[in-house]
C-alpha positions, 0 to 999 in steps of 0.5 A: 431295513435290518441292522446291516454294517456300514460298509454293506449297506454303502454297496448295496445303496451304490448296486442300487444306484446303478441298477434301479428299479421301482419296488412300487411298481412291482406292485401295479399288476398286483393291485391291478388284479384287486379291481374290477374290469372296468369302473368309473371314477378313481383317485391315486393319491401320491401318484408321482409321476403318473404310471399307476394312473395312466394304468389305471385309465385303461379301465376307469371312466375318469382317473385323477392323480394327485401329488404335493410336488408340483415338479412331479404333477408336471412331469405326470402331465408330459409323460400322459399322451392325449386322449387317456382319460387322467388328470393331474392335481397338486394337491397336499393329501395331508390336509384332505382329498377332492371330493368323491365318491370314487369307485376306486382309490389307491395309494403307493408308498404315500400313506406313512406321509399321512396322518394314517388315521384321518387318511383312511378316513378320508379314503372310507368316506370318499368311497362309493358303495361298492368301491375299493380301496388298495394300499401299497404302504410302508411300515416299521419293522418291529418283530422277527416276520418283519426282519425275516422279509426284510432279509429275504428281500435284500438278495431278492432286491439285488437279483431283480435290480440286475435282471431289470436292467440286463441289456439296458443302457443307462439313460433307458434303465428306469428310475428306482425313486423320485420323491424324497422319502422317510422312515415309517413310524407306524409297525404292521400291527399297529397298521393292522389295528387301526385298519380293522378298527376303520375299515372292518373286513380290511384285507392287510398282508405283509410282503416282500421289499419293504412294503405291506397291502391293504385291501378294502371294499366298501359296502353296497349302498342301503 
């Protein structure tokens, strides 16, 4: 975020607090719209407590969702009701993913948590030909574009956090966050060049509440 006096941010962080709302989930029904109808075989890598996963079962085959915290891949299990097709791994990405091909494989504010570059790697080769890879990442803000959406996003924040939570009581309002966060060290254009180097025709754009997209489809088999 931008440079913002103490005593704003200390309000802020309190409005936040008391009117949560989840900037990754802001993002399901776009990413949703990245992928086809139906597919196969999909991974979610950092899945947290499983809600991209359960969507994402509505359409794939077999969905997994794998997450470091073994708190949270329980709580992903007892939130999943019998019969959705997703499964839920502890798993370290930070040291590899299950093996695929994966006709799809997603990744929500987890891939500034990762090595980047053997990450994407990793996401390219457990690709199925034809597959699809969407990132909903965090990066450091670095220029004017960056502090520009950043500010924009600060009102924009405040007025969706009000809205989400209009009318709700506070034990049904939903949960801003449940991992423990860190900065992003990489910028958006330091993203941008290694993407493009592994990923050729990868498809990055910047957006609002802090958080930039990737998309990448992987060629047809030969």
């Amino acid at each position: 975020m931008p440079l913002i006096p103490p005593r704003i941010l200390r309000a802020l962080e309190s409005f936040n607090s008391a009117h949560p709302w989840s900037h990754n989930a802001h993002y399901h029904p776009w990413l949703l719209r990245q992928l086809p109808r139906r597919f196969g075989r999909a991974l979610d890598v950092g899945c947290g407590s499983g809600d991209l996963v359960r969507l994402l079962a509505v359409r794939g085959e077999r969905v997994e969702g794998i997450d470091s915290d073994p708190q949270i891949i329980a709580q992903a299990r007892e939130l999943t009701p019998p019969g959705v097709c997703a499964g839920f791994t502890v798993v370290d990405a930070r040291a590899g993913i299950p093996a695929g091909p994966y006709d799809v494989i997603s990744c929500v504010a987890a891939l500034h948590h990762l090595p980047f570059t053997e990450s994407l790697t990793r996401f390219r080769d457990q690709l199925a030909p034809g597959g699809t890879l969407v990132v909903v990442g965090c990066a450091r803000e670095e220029d004017l574009v960056d502090h520009l959406l950043a500010a924009l996003s600060i009102p924009l924040n405040l007025a969706m956090g009000w809205l989400k939570n209009r009318g709700r009581r506070a034990e049904s309002r939903p949960i801003a966050m449940t991992a423990v966060t860190r900065p992003p060290e990489l910028t958006f254009a330091e993203i941008r060049r290694e993407a493009v180097r592994l990923l050729p025709g990868a498809r990055l754009r910047r957006r609002l509440f802090w958080r930039y997209t990737l998309v990448w489809r992987s060629g047809p088999a030969r």
